[in-house]
N, C-alpha and C positions, 0 to 999 in steps of 0.2 A: 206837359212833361210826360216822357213814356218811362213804362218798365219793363224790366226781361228776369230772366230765370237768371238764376247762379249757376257756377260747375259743382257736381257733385264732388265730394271730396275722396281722396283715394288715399286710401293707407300704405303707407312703401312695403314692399314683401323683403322676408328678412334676407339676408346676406348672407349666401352658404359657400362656404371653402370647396376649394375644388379637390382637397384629399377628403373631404365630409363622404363617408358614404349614401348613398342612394336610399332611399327607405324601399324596403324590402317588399314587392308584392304577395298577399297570400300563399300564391303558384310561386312564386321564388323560395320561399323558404319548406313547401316541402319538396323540390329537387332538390336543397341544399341536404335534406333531412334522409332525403333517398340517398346522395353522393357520400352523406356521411355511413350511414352503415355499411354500402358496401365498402369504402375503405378497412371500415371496422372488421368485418370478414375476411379480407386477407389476410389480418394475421393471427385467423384459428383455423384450426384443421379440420379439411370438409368431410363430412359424415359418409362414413363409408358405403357402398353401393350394396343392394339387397344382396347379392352374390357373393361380399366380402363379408357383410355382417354376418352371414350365413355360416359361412368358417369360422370366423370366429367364434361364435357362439359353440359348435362343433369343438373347437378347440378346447375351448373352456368345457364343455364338458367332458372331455376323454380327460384332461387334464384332473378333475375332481374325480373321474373315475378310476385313475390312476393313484390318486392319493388315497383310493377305503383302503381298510385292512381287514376285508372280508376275504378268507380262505375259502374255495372252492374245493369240495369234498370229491375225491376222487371217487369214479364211477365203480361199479362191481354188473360182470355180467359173465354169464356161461360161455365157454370156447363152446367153437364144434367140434366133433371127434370124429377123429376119421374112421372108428370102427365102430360108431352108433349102428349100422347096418344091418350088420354081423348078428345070429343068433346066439342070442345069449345060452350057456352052459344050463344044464337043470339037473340037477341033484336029487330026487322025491328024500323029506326027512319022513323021519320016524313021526307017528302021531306025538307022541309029546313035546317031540322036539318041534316040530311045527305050531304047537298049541303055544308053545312057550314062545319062540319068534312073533307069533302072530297078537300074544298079550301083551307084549313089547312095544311093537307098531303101534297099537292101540295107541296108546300115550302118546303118543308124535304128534303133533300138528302134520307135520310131514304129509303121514298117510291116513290121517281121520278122513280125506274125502273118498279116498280111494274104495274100488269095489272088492269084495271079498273074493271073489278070482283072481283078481289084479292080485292081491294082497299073499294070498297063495302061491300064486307064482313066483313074489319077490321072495318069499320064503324059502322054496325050491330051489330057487337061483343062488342062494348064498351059501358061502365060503365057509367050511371049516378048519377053526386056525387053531393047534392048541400053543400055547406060550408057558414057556418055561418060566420061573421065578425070576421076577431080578429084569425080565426083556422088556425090551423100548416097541410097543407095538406102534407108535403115532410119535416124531420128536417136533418140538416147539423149530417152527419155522420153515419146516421141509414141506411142500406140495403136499393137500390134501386130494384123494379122490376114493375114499374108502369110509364105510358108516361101517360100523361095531358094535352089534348087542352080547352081553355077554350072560354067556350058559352056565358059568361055573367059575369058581376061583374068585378073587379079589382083584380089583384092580387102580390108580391111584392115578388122579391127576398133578402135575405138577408142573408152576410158573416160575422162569429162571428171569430175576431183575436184569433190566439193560447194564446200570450200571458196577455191579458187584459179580455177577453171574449167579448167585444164591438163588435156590431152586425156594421155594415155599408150595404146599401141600393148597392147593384148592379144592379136589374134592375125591370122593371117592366113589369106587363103580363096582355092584354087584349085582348076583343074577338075575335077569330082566330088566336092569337098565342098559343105557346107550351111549354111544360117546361118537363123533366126528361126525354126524349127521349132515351140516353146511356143505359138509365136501359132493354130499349128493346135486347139490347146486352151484358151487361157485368151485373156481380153481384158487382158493386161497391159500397161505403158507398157514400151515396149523398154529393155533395161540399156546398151547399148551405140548409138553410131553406127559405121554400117560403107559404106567410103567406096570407091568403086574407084581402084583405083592405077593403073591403063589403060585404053586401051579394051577394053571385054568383054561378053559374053553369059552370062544368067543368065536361066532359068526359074524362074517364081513359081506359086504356087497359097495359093490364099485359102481362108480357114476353111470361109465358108457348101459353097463346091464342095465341099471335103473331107470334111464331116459329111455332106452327100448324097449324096455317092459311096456312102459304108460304110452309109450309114442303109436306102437302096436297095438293095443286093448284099444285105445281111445280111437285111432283108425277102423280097427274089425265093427264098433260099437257104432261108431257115428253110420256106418256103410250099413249094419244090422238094424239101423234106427229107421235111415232114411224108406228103406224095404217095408219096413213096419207102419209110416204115417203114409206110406201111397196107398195102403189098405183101407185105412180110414175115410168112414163115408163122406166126413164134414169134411176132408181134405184132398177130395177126388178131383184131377181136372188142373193141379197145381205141377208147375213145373218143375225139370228137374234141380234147378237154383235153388228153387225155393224151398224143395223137401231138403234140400244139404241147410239150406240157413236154418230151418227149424229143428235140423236136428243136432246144429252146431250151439244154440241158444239152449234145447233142453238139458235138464240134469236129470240126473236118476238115484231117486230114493229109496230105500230099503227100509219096510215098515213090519216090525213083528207081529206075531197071531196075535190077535185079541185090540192090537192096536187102532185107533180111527185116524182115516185120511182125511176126511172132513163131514163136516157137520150142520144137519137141516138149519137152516138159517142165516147160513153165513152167507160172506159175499163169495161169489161166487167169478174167480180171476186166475182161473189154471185149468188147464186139461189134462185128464189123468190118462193114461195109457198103461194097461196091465202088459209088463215085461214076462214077469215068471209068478206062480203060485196065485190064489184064488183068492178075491176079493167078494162081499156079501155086503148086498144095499138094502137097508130097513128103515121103517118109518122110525119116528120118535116112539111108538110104543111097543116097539120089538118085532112089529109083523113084518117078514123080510119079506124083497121085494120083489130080487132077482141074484145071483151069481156072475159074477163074472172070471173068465180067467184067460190066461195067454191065448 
């Protein structure tokens, strides 16, 4: 009797419809994944190019800058005057009348830096004006180019409201004070009328004199200066540039008798140069050392 093997046995594979989809490989479903968002992207709006984001942003901000409500303050500066040139008038006062212009100045910011020849001069230079009672020497709103110390008499500022015209008193001006000084610097319209309350004397000076007074001192001075530091031995050898810069950077101080310029121990961060009048250098215990003068 022989024997043989058997067939192995086979399982039927199942029965798929022919609308059944396919099962999807890996690789198929992310180009389906890729197919799907670019569809997705068409219907939003593509991101604008470096050169349009760029105005825009520009836009948006002139736009914000367009919305502050920051007021821009209108500038203020000197014209030029066509008769700055021109030598200014000179009048010589009397000593007291000079003494008294000149304690006037004093008090000004104005002229605290100015030199006591400058200061002289502007004194000379000025105008005598006398005013009757009751006269408008300065009215609210008209071109200023005229400064006013007054020598005598009474005189009264006054401010008229925008909307009433009512005048009201602000201040009052007498002998050796001042009144329109600004006008030495700016071409403003006056804020105030200033009226005399008596009869009085009052000396004026006008812009153009005043800007050639200082334009002139401060020219003869720098060209007097720069003559003076080519002397100098620690400055011998320097060019003519150079003596104009140093002498464009220096100031000039005016120190009374008895006074010190400086003092054994300090730091030492200036160089003095005697203009006019005699200086004396001593130790700490009084033994002088040497003199010096112009």
């Amino acid at each position: 009797m022989g024997c043989g093997a058997s067939a192995p046995s086979v399982e039927p594979m199942p029965s798929r419809k022919c609308d059944d989809p396919a099962p999807a490989s890996p690789r198929g479903r992310g180009l389906r994944k890729q197919r799907s968002n670019e569809l997705a992207s068409q219907d939003e709006e593509p991101p604008p190019s470096p050169a349009v984001g760029k105005a825009l942003r520009q836009e948006g901000q002139l736009a914000k800058r367009r919305m502050t409500k920051t007021v821009r303050r209108a500038a203020i500066s000197a014209e030029e005057l066509a008769d700055e040139g021109t030598e200014p008038s000179c009048a010589p006062k009397a000593p007291p009348v000079r003494a008294a212009l000149l304690e006037a100045m004093s008090g000004n910011a104005l002229f605290e830096s100015l030199q006591p020849e400058l200061l002289e001069a502007i004194a000379d230079s000025m105008a005598e004006h006398v005013a009757a009672e009751g006269e408008v020497i300065i009215r609210q709103g008209d071109p200023g180019d005229h400064l006013y110390i007054v020598h005598s008499g009474a005189f009264a500022a006054f401010v008229a409201d925008a909307a009433s015209g009512q005048e009201a008193k602000v201040a009052d001006y007498k002998s050796g004070q001042y009144f329109g000084e600004l006008a030495l610097l700016y071409n403003l319209p006056r804020a105030a009328t200033v009226r005399a309350q008596e009869t009085g004397t009052c000396y004026c000076l006008d812009r153009a004199t005043f800007r050639t007074l200082v334009k002139g001192y401060l020219t003869k001075s720098k060209v007097g200066l720069q003559q003076y530091l080519s002397t100098v031995p620690v400055l011998r050898g320097l060019e003519a540039e150079q003596y104009a810069e140093l002498a464009s950077a220096a100031g000039v101080d005016v120190f009374h008798d008895g006074e010190y310029i400086c003092s054994m121990g300090e730091a030492a961060d200036e160089l003095f140069l005697v203009l006019s009048g005699e200086v004396v250098c001593h130790k700490g215990d009084g033994g002088e050392l040497m003199r010096l003068a112009e």
